[in-house]
C-alpha positions as CSV (number, residue, x, y, z in Angstrom):
1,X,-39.3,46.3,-5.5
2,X,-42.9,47.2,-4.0
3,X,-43.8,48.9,-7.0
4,X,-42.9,46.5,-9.2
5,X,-44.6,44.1,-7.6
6,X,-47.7,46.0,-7.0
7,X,-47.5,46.5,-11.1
8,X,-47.5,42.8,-11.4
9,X,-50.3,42.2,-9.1
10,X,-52.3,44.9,-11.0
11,X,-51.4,43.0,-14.1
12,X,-52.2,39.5,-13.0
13,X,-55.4,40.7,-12.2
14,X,-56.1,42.9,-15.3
15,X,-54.9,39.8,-17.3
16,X,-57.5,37.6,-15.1
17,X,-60.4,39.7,-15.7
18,X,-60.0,39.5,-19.5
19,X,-60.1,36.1,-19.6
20,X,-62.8,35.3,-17.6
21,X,-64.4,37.9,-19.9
22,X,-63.5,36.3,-23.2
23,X,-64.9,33.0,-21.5
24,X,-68.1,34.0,-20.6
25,X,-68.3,35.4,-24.4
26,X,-67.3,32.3,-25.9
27,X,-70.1,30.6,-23.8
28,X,-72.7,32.7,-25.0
29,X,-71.0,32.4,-28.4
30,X,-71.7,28.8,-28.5
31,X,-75.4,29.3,-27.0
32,X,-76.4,31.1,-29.4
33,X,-75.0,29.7,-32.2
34,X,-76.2,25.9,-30.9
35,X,-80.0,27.4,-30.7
36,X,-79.7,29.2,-33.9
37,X,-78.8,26.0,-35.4
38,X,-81.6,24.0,-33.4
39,X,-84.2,26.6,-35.1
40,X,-84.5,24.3,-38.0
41,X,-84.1,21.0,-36.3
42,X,-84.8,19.4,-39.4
43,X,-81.7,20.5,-41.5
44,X,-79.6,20.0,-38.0
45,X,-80.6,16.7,-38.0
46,X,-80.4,16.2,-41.5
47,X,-76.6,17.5,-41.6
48,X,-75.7,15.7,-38.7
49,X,-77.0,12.5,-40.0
50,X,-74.6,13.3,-43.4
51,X,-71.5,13.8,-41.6
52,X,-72.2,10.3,-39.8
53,X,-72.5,8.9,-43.1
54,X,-69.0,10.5,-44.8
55,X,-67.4,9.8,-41.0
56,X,-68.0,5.7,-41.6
57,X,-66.7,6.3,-45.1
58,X,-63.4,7.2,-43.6
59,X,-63.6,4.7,-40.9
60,X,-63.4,1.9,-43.9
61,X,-59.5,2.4,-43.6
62,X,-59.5,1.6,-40.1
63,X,-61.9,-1.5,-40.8
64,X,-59.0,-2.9,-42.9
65,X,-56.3,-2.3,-40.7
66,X,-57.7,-3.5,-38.0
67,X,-58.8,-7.2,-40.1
68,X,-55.4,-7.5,-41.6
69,X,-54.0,-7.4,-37.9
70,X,-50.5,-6.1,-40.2
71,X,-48.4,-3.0,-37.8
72,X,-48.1,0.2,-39.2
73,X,-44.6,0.5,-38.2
74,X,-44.3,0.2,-34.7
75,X,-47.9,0.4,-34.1
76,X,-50.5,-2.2,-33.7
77,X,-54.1,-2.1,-34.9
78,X,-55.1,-1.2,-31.5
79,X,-52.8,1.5,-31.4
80,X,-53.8,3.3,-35.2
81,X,-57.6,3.0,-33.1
82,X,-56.5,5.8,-31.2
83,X,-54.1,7.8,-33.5
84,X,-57.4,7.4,-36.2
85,X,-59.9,8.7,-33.5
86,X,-57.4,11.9,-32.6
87,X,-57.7,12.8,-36.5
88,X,-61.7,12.2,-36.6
89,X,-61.2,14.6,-33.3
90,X,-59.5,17.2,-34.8
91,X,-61.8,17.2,-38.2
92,X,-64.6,18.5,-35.6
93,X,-62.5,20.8,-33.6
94,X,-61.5,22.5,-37.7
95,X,-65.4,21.7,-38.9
96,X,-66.7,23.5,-35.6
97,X,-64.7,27.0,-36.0
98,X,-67.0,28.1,-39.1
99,X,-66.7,31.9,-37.9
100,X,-63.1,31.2,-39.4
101,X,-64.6,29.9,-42.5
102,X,-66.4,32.6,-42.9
103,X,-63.8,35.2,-43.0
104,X,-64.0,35.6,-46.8
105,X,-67.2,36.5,-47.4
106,X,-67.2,38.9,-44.6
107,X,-63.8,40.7,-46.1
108,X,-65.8,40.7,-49.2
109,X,-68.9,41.7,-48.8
110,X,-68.0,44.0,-45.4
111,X,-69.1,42.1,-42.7
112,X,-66.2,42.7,-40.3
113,X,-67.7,46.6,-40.3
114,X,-70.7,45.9,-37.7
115,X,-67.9,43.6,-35.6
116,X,-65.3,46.8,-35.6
117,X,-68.1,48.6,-33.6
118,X,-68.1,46.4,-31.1
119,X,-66.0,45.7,-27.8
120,X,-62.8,43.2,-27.4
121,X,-60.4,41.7,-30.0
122,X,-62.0,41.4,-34.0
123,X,-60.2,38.3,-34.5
124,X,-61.9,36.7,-31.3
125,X,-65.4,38.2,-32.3
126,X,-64.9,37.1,-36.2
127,X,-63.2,33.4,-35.2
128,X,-65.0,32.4,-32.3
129,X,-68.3,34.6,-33.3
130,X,-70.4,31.0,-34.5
131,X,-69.9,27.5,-33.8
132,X,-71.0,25.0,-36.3
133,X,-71.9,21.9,-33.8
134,X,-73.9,20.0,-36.5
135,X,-71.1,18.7,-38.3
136,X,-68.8,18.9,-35.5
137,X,-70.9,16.6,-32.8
138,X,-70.3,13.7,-34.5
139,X,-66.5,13.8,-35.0
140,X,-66.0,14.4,-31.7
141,X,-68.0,11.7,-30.2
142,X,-66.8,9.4,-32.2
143,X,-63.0,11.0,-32.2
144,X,-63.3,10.7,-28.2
145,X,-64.7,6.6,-28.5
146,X,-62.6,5.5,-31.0
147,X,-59.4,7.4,-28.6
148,X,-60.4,5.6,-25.6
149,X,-61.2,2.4,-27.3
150,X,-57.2,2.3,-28.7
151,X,-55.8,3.6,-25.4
152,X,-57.5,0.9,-23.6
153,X,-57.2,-1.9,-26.4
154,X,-53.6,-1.0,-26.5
155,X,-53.0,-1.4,-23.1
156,X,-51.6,1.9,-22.4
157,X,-51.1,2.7,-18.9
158,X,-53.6,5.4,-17.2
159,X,-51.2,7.3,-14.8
160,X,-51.6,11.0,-14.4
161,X,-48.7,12.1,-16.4
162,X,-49.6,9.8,-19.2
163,X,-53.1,11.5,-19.3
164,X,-52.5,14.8,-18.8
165,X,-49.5,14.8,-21.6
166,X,-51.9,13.4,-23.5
167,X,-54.3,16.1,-23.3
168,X,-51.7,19.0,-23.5
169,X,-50.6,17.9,-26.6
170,X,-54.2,17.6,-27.8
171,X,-54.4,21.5,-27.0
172,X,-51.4,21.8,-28.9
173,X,-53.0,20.4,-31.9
174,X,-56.2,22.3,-31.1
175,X,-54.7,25.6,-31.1
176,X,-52.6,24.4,-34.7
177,X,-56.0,23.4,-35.8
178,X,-57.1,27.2,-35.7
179,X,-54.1,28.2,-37.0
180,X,-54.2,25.9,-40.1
181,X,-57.9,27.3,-40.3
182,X,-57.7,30.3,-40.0
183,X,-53.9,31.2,-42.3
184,X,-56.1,30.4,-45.5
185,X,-58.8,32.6,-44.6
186,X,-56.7,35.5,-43.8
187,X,-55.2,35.7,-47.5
188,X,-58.6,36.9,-48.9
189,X,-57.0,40.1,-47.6
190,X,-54.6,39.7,-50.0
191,X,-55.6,38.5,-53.1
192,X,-59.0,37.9,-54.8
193,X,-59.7,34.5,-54.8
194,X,-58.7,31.5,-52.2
195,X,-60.9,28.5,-53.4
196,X,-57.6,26.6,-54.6
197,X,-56.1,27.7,-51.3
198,X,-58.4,25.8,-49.4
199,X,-58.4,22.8,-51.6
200,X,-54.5,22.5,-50.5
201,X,-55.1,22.9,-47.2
202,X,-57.7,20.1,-47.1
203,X,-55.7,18.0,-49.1
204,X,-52.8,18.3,-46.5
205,X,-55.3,18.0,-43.7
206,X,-56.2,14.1,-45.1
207,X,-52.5,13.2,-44.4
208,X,-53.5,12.8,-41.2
209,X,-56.4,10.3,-41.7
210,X,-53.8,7.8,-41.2
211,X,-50.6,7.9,-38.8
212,X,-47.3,8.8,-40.3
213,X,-45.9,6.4,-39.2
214,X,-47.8,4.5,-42.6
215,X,-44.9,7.6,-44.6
216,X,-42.2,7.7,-46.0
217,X,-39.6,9.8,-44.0
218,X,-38.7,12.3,-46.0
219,X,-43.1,13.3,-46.0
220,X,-42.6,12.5,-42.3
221,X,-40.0,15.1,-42.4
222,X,-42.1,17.8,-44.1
223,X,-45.2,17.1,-42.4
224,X,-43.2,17.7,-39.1
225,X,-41.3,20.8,-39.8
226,X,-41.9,22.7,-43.1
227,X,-45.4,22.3,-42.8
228,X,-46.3,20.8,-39.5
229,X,-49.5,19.2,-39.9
230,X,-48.9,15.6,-38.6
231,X,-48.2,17.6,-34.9
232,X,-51.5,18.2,-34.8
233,X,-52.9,14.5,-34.9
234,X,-50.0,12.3,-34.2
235,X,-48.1,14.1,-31.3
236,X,-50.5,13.3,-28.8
237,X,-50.3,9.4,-29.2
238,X,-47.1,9.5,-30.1
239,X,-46.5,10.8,-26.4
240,X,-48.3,8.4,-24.8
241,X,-46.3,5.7,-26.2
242,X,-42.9,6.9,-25.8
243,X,-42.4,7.9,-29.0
244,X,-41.0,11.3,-28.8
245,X,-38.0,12.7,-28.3
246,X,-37.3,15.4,-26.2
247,X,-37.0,18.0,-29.1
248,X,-40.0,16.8,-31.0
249,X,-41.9,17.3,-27.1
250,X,-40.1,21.6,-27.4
251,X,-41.3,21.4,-31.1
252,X,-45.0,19.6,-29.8
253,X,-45.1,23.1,-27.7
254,X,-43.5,25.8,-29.4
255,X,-44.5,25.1,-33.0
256,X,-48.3,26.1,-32.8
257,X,-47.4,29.2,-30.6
258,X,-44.8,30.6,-33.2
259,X,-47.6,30.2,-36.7
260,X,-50.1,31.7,-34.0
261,X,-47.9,34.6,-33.5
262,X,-47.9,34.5,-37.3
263,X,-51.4,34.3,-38.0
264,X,-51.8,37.2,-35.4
265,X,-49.3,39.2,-37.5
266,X,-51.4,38.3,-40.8
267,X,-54.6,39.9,-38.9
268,X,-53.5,42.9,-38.2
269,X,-52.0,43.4,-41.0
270,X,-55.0,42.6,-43.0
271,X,-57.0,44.6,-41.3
272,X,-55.0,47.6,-42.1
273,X,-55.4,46.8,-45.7
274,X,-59.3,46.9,-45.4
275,X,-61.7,48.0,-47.3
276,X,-65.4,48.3,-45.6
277,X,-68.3,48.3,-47.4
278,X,-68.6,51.8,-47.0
279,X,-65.5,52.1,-48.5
């Protein structure tokens, strides 16, 4: 029993040091890629002014909502606020993780061979490697506003399960927002070309600019469990209002850990099947 124990604590503390190790990487990550980006103020500026630009584009939906004063289902224009600014969230979480996007050309023109020299996980140097903040910063401010704007409008209550539910779930649908990133990256390790790929995943991405609740339920159905995008804007707000059963809370949770493990899987396997540029 003492020996397992001591085997634990050894673990525990192994398992401790990592992370704080990973953390302190993605810090510096995110330095260096936010003052590489400020090196050309200009075009950071520029870009950012863009993407405020296309973001009140999509906010025209909300605008019409909102004037109409008409539910979407069972929620009131206060309440699609919030569920609007979770999905203008999430499009800056998926717009920040650009080491993902680059994936490709790195598999194709043997980029990943400088990162296998280095120490610590290739998927965490290649994914979390560079941050694009430029068009992220804006989705996120206003994701956050517009979020706190419907959860007060709606007169939601602010108790401490409430909130930190609330927040768990928006992990949930940050770690399936990586996953649904990073799955049509990884097939560049098996096939040549991805572009249409991408264009699918984007389109299924845009579901989410409105709540489901506005779908039928048969797309409800697919977008919930055959391919489980809604989870990652919806599940959150959903929560707050009582909306979820107890098996769509398990699925909330268990869903982006299981296509994680998958993605993982997809990785290493891809890896394996590597070519470097030095053949």
């Amino acid at each position: 029993m003492l020996q397992l124990e001591g085997n634990m604590l050894r673990f525990l503390i192994h398992a401790y040091s990592r992370i704080k190790w990973y953390l302190k990487l993605l810090f510096v990550f995110g330095r260096i890629s936010l003052l590489s980006q400020l090196e050309y103020r200009l075009n950071f500026i520029a870009g950012t002014c863009v993407e405020f630009a296309y973001m009140m584009i999509k906010l025209i939906y909300l605008v019409v909502v909102i004037r109409s004063g008409i539910n979407v289902g069972f929620l009131t224009p206060q309440m699609v606020i919030m569920f609007v600014g979770t999905y203008i969230f999430m499009t800056g979480i998926w717009m920040l993780l650009s080491g993902v996007n680059s994936i490709p050309s790195q598999v194709l023109y043997g980029g990943l061979d400088l990162l296998m020299t280095k120490p610590g996980s290739l998927q965490f140097l290649q994914t979390f490697g560079k941050f694009d903040f430029g068009l992220a910063f804006p989705n996120v401010v206003v994701g956050t506003i517009l979020i706190c704007i419907g959860w007060i409008s709606a007169g939601i209550p602010e108790t401490f399960w409430v909130i930190a539910g609330f927040i768990i779930f928006i992990f949930s649908g940050i770690l399936l927002t990586y996953v649904f990133t990073l799955i049509p990256a990884l097939l560049i390790f098996f096939v040549t070309s991805i572009s249409g790929v991408y264009t699918l995943f984007a389109a299924l991405w845009d579901f989410n600019n409105m709540p489901m609740e506005l779908y039928t339920k048969i797309v409800k159905q697919i977008g919930t469990f055959i391919i489980p995008v809604f989870i990652i804007t919806n599940w959150a707000g959903l929560f707050v209002l009582g909306k979820l059963s107890l098996f769509e809370k398990i699925w909330g949770f268990t869903v982006p850990v299981i296509l994680f493990l998958i993605t993982r899987i997809m990785w290493v396997n891809g890896i394996r099947r590597y070519t470097s540029a030095n053949g």
